[in-house]
C-alpha positions in Angstrom: 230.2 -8.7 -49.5 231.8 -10.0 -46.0 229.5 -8.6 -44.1 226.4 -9.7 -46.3 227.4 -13.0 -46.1 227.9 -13.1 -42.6 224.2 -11.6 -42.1 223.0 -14.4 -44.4 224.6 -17.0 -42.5 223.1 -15.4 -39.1 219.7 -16.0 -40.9 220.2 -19.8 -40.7 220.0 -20.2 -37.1 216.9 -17.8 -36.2 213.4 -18.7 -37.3 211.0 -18.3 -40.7 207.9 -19.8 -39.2 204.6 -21.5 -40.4 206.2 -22.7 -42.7 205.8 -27.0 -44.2 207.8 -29.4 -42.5 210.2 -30.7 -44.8 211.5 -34.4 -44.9 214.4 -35.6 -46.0 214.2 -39.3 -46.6 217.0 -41.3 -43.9 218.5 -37.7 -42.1 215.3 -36.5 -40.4 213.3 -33.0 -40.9 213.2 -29.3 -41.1 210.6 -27.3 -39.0 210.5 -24.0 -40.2 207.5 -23.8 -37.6 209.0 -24.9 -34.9 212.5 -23.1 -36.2 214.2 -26.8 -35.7 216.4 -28.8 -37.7 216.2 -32.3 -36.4 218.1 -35.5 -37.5 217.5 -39.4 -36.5 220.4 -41.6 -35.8 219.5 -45.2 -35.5 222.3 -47.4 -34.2 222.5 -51.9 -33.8 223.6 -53.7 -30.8 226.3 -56.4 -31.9 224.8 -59.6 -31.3 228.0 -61.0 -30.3 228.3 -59.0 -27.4 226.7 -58.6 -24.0 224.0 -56.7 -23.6 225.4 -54.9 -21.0 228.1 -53.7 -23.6 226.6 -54.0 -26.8 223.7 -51.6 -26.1 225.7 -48.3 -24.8 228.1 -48.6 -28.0 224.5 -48.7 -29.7 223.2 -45.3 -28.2 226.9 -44.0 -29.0 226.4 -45.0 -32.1 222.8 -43.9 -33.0 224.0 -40.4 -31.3 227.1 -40.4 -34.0 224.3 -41.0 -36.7 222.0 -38.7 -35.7 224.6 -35.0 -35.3 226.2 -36.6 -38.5 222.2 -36.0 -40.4 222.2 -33.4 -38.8 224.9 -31.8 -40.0 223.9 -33.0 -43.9 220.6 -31.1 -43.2 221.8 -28.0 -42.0 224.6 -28.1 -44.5 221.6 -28.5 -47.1 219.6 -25.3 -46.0 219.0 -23.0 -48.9 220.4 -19.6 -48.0 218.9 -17.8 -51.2 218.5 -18.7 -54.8 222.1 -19.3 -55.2 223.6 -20.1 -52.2 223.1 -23.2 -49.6 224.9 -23.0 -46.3 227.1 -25.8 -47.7 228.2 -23.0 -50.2 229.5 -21.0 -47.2 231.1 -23.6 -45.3 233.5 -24.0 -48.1 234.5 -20.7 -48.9 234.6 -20.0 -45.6 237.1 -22.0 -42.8 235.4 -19.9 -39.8 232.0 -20.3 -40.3 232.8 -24.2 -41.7 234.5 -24.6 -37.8 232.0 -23.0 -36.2 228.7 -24.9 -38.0 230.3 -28.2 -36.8 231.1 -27.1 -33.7 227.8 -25.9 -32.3 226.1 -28.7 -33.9 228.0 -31.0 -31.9 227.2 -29.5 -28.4 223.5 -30.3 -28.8 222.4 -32.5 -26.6 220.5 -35.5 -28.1 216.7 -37.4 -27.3 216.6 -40.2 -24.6 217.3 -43.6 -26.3 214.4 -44.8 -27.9 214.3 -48.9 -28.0 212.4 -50.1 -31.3 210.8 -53.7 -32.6 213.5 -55.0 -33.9 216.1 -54.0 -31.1 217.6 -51.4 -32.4 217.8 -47.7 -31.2 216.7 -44.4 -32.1 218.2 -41.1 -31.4 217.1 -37.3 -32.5 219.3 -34.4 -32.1 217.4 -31.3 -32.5 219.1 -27.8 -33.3 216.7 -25.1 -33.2 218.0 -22.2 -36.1 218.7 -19.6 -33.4 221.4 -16.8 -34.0 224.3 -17.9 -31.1 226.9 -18.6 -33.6 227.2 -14.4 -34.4 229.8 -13.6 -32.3 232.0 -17.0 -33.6 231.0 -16.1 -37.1 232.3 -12.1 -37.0 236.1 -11.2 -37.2 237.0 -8.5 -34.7 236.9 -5.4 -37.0 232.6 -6.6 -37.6 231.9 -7.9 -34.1 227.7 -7.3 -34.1 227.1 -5.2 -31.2 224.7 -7.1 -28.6 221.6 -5.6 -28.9 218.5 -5.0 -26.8 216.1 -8.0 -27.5 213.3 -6.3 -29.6 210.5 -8.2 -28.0 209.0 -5.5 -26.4 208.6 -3.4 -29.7 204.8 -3.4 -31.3 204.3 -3.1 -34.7 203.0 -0.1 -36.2 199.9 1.5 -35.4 196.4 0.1 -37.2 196.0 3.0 -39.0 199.2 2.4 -40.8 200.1 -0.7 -42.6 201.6 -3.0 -39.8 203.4 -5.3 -41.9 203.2 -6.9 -45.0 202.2 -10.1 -46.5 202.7 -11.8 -49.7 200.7 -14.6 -51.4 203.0 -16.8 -53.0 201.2 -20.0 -53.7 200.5 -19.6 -57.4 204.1 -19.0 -58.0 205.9 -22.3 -56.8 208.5 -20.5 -54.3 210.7 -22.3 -53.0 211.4 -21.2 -48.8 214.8 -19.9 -47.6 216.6 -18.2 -45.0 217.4 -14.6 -46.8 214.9 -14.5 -50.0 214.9 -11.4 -51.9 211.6 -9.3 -53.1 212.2 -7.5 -56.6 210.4 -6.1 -59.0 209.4 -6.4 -62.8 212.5 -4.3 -63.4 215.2 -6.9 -61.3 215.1 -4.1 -58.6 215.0 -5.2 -55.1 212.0 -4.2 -52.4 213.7 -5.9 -49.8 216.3 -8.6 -48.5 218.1 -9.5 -46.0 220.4 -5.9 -46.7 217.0 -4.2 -45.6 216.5 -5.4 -41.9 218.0 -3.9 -38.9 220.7 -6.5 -37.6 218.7 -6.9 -34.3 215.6 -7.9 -36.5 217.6 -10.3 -38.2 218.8 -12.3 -35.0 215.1 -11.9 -34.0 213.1 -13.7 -36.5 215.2 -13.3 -39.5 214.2 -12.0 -43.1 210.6 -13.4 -43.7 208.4 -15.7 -42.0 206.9 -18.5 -43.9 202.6 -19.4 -44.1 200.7 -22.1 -45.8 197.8 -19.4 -45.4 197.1 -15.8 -45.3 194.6 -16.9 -42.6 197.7 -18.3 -40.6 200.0 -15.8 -40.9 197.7 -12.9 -39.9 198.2 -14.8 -36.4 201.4 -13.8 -36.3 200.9 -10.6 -34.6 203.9 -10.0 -33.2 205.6 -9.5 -36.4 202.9 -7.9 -39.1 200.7 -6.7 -36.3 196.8 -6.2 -37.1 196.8 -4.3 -39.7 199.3 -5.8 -42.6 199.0 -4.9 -46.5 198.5 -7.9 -48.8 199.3 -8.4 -52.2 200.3 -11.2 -54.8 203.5 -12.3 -56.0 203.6 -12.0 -59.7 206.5 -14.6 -60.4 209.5 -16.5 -58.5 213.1 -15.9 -59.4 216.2 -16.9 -59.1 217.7 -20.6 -60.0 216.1 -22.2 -57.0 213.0 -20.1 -57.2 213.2 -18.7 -53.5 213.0 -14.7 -54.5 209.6 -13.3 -55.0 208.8 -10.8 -58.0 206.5 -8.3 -57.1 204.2 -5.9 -59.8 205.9 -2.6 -59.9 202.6 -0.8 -59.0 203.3 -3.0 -55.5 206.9 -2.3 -54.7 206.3 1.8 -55.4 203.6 1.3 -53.0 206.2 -0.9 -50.8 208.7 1.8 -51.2 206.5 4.4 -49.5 205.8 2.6 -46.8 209.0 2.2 -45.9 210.0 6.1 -46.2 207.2 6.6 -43.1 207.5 3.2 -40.8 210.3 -0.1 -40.2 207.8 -2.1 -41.6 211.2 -3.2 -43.9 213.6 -2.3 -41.8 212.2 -4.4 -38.7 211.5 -7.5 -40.8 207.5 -7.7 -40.8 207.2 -9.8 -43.5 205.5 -12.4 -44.0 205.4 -15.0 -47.1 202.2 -17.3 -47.9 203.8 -20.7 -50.2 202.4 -23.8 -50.8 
């Protein structure tokens, strides 16, 4: 269970793509294109002090803002249909530590001067997987891997990847969704993917189309299988039910490629 948690938490900081920007109303937004969270900080000079004083203690204080959002956003993140990465942070001290501590190394916009003279700051944290080590006790220290960029996908005349049509379904995105059945029987999850792939590009990558995510070759190649999610599941509606004539068919491919084990996944929502 350790270790499964510690894989899920990996998945927050490397990158579901093509995916909606999502807005959170006075923190800032998460780019699952982009694989960014970023947070706004807005800070007031004191009109009863210089300028020359007053506006430094401004930037400080838009910078405080801003990794303060930032940390609400990230904190936010939905994990899976039961668990948020706030949900970690609590039951565990380590990974609590080490959140806060990377967010506050990252190194914030210029100063932006608005209207009505106050200033704007963003701090943006792209989800990538650097906090493994700081994450892993000694006894489950992940062994630094060979970056798998220079692997290709399977070969055209095999399925290359996989994608799945979600829109009619209302599926909510999330780092480490699972894929099951009409049984409850799980096709695939985070459990599933190599721990390189993982640190790579994590579980799934999200689409608004089937059109856009066939451009992302490097992960389902040119020749991925398509089918249609039958239902959502879970109580945040991230995991994706799949007919049972689909995840036999799932099943087989992975007995003759790493189509599951290398990740190639991709997930078309609203």
């Amino acid at each position: 269970m350790k270790t499964l948690k510690i894989m899920l938490f990996v998945s927050l900081f490397v990158g579901v793509s093509f995916a909606q920007i999502q807005t959170v109303p006075g923190k800032g937004t998460i780019d699952w294109t982009n694989r960014t969270v970023e947070a706004v900080g807005i800070g007031a000079p004191n009109p009863n002090m210089p300028e020359v004083t007053a506006r430094p203690m401004a930037i400080r204080a838009a910078r405080d803002v801003a990794l303060r959002n930032a940390l609400e956003l990230v904190k936010g993140l939905q994990l899976n249909s039961t668990t948020t990465v706030e949900n970690l942070m609590v039951q565990n001290d380590a990974i609590r530590t080490t959140v806060e501590g990377k967010i506050s190394t990252f190194q914030a916009s210029e100063p932006r001067y608005m209207s009505d003279k106050t200033i704007e700051i963003t701090v943006k944290i792209p989800m990538d997987s650097g906090l493994v080590d700081a994450i892993s006790t000694p006894s489950q220290q992940i062994t630094p891997v060979s970056t798998p960029a220079a692997s290709s996908p399977p070969a055209n005349k095999s399925h290359s990847g996989l994608i799945i049509d979600a829109r009619k379904v209302g599926v909510i995105p999330a780092l480490a969704p699972k894929i099951i059945d009409e049984d409850g029987k799980e096709v695939y999850g985070v459990s599933f993917v190599g721990r390189d792939w993982v640190l790579k590009w994590g579980t799934v990558g999200y689409a608004k189309t089937t059109k856009q995510a066939m451009t992302y070759k490097e992960r389902i190649g040119s020749n991925p299988k398509t089918i249609t999610a039958i239902n959502s599941s879970g109580s945040i509606r991230c995991d994706l039910v799949i007919s049972n004539k689909d995840a036999q068919q799932i099943r087989q491919l992975a007995k003759s490629s790493k189509l599951l084990s290398d990740g190639r996944v991709m997930v078309v929502v609203k």
